[in-house]
N, C-alpha and C positions, 0 to 999 in steps of 0.2 A: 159158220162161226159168227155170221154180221149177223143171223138172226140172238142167239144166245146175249150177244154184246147189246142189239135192243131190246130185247127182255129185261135184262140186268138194268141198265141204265135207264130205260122207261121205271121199271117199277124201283130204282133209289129216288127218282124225281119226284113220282106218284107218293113214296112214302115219306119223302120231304114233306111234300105239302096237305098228307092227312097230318103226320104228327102238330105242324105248323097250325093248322085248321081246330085242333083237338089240344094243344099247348101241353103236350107230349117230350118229356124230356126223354131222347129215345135212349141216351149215353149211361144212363142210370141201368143197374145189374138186374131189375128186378122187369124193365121193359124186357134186356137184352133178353131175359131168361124166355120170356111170354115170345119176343117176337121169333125167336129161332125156333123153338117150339112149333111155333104154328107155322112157319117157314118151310119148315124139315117134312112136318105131317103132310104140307100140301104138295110138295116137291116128291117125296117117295112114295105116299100113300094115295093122291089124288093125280097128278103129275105122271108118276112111271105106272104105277102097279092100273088104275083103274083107265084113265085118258090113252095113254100109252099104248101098254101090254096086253089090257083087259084081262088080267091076272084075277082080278077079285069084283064082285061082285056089289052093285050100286048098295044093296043096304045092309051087307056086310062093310062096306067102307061107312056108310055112316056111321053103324056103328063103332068102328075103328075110331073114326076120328070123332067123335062122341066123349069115347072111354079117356082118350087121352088129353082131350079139353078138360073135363068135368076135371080127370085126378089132379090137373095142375090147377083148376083154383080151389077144387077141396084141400090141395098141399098151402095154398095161398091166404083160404079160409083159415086152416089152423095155425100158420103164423101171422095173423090179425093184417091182413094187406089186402085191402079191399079193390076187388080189381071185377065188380059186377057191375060198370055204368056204362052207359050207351056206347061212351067214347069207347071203353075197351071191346065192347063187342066188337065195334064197325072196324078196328084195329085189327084184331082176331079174325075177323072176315078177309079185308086187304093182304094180310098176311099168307092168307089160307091161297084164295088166288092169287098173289101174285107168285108161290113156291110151286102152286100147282101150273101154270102158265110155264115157268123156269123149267122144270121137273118133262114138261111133256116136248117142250124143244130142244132141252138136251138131248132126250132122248128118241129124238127125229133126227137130231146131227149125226148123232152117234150111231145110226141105223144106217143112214145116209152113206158115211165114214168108211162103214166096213162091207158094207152093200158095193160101194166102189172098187175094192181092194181084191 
């Protein structure tokens, strides 16, 4: 559990200080949307499914997480929100590891947990 609780609170610290760094209002609906987004895809798709489990295969995940970047700024493109500068990449990147990082120690706990039991 003290590993998960450093994950978490390493990467809120880490994302303090990219948004800080990049003048990132993170409170606003349109960061929230991008950073859970790319939170979620790293945590279950890079995190459990590929680091974890080995359920899927390296360039089928990228392509995974490919599809699902691209459709959310082509949904972003067509409501005129321009969200293609460096700053959002390197956001996009942070986000990606640090879900995927979360994603693969949970699921070390969790193994852990009932490996015990």
């Amino acid at each position: 559990m003290k590993a998960i609780g450093f994950v978490i609170v390493a990467g809120l610290i880490g994302l303090y200080f990219v948004n800080a760094a990049f003048k990132v209002e993170i409170f606003e609906k349109e960061i929230l949307i991008h950073s859970a987004i790319r939170f979620f895809t790293g945590f279950f798709l890079i995190g459990v499914l590929f680091l974890y489990a080995h359920k899927i295969k390296l360039k089928s995940l990228i392509y995974l997480v490919l599809a699902l970047i691209l459709a959310d700024d082509v949904l972003d493109y067509f409501r005129n929100i321009n969200s293609f500068s460096a700053e959002a990449i390197l956001h996009s990147f942070y986000m990606l590891f640090w879900g995927s990082m979360a994603g693969y120690i949970v699921m070390k706990q969790i193994r852990k947990r009932m490996d015990s039991q």
